[in-house]
C-alpha positions as CSV (number, residue, x, y, z in Angstrom):
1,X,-46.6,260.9,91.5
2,X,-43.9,260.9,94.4
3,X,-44.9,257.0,95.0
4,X,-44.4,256.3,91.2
5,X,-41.1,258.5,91.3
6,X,-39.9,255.9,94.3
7,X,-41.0,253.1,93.2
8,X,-39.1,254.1,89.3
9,X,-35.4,254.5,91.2
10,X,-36.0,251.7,93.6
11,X,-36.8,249.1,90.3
12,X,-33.5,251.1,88.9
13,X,-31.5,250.2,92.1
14,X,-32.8,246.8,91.9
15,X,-31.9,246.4,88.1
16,X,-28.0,247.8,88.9
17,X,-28.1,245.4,91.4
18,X,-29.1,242.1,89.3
19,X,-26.6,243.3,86.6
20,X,-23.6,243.4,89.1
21,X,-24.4,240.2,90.0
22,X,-24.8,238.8,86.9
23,X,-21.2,240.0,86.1
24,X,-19.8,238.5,89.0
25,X,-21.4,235.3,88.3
26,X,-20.6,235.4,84.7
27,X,-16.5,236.1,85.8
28,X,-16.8,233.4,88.0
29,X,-18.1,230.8,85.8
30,X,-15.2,232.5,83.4
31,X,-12.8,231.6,85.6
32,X,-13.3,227.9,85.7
33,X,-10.8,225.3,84.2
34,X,-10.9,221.9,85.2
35,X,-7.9,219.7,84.7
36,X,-7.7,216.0,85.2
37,X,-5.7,213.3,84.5
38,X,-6.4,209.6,83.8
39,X,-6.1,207.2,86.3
40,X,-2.9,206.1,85.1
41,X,-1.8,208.6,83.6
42,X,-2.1,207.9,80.1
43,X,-4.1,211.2,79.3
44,X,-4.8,214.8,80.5
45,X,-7.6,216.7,79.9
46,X,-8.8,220.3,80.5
47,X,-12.3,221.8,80.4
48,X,-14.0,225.1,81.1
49,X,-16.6,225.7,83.0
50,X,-19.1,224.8,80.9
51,X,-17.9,221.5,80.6
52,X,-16.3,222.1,77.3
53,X,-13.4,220.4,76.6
54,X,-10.4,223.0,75.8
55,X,-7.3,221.0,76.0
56,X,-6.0,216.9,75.7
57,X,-2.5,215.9,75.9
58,X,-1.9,212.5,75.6
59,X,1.1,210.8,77.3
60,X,3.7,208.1,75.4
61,X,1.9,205.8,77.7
62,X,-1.4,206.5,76.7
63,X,0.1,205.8,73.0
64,X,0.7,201.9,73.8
65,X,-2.8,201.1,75.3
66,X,-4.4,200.2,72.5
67,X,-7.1,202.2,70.7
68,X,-10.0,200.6,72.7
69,X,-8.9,201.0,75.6
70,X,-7.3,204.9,75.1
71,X,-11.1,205.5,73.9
72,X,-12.5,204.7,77.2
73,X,-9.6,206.2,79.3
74,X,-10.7,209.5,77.2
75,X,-14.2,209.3,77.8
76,X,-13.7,208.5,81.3
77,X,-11.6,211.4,82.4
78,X,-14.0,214.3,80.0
79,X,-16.5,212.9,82.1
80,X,-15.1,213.3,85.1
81,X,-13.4,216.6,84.6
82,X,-16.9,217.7,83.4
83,X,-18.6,216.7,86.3
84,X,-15.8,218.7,88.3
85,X,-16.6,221.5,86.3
86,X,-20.3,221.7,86.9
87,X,-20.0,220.8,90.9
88,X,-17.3,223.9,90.7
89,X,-20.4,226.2,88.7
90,X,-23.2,225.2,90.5
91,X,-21.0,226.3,93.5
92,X,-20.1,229.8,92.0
93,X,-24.0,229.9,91.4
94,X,-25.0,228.6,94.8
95,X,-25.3,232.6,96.0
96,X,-26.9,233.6,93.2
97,X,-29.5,230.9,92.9
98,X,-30.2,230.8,96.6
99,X,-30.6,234.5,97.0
100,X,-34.3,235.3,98.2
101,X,-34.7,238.1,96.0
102,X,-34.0,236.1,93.1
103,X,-36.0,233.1,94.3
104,X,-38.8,235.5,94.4
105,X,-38.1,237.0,91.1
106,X,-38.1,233.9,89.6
107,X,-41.6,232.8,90.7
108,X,-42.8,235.8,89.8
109,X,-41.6,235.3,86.3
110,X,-43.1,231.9,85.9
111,X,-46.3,233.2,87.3
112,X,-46.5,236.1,85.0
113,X,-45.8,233.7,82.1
114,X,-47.9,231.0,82.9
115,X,-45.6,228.5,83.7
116,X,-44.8,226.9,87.4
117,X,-41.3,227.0,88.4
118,X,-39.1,224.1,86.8
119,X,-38.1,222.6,90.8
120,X,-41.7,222.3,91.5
């Protein structure tokens, strides 16, 4: 019973463990905003960091481009502030997802389920 009684609070510790760490990763992917202007200025746009885009202000210059052409300038810079914004996650992750413990967790998961790891 004493080796089921240690092995109970170690699982515990382990748990308390996985859900600080989970709210530290969640606050840091919280905490990312991504703002990035046009090449030339003709728009500005901001996104969180999950790529969504929370804010656009468009510039009196931006106004005389042209439809077209301000279509593409927008698409261009949400793309690129989006790709800032998942670089900038995928770094807050990096300790997280490279953490031994939670590589092994994870392949214990996919074994118990059936299912071999996705980067396999």
């Amino acid at each position: 019973m004493d080796y089921l009684d240690d092995w109970n609070a170690e699982q515990r510790e382990l748990a308390i463990k996985w859900r600080r760490k989970n709210a530290d990763l969640r606050t840091a992917l919280a905490a990312i905003e991504v703002r990035t202007t046009s090449p030339n200025g003709e728009i500005g746009v901001t996104v969180d960091g999950q790529g969504n885009v929370t804010n656009v202000r468009l510039t009196p210059q931006g106004l005389r481009v042209g439809d077209a052409r301000l279509s593409q300038v927008m698409l261009e810079t949400i793309q690129r502030a989006q790709g800032e914004a998942r670089r900038k996650a995928d770094e807050a992750a990096r300790p997280y997802t490279s953490d031994p413990d939670a590589v092994t967790a994870k392949k214990a998961l996919h074994d118990l389920l059936g299912n071999p790891p996705a980067d396999e």
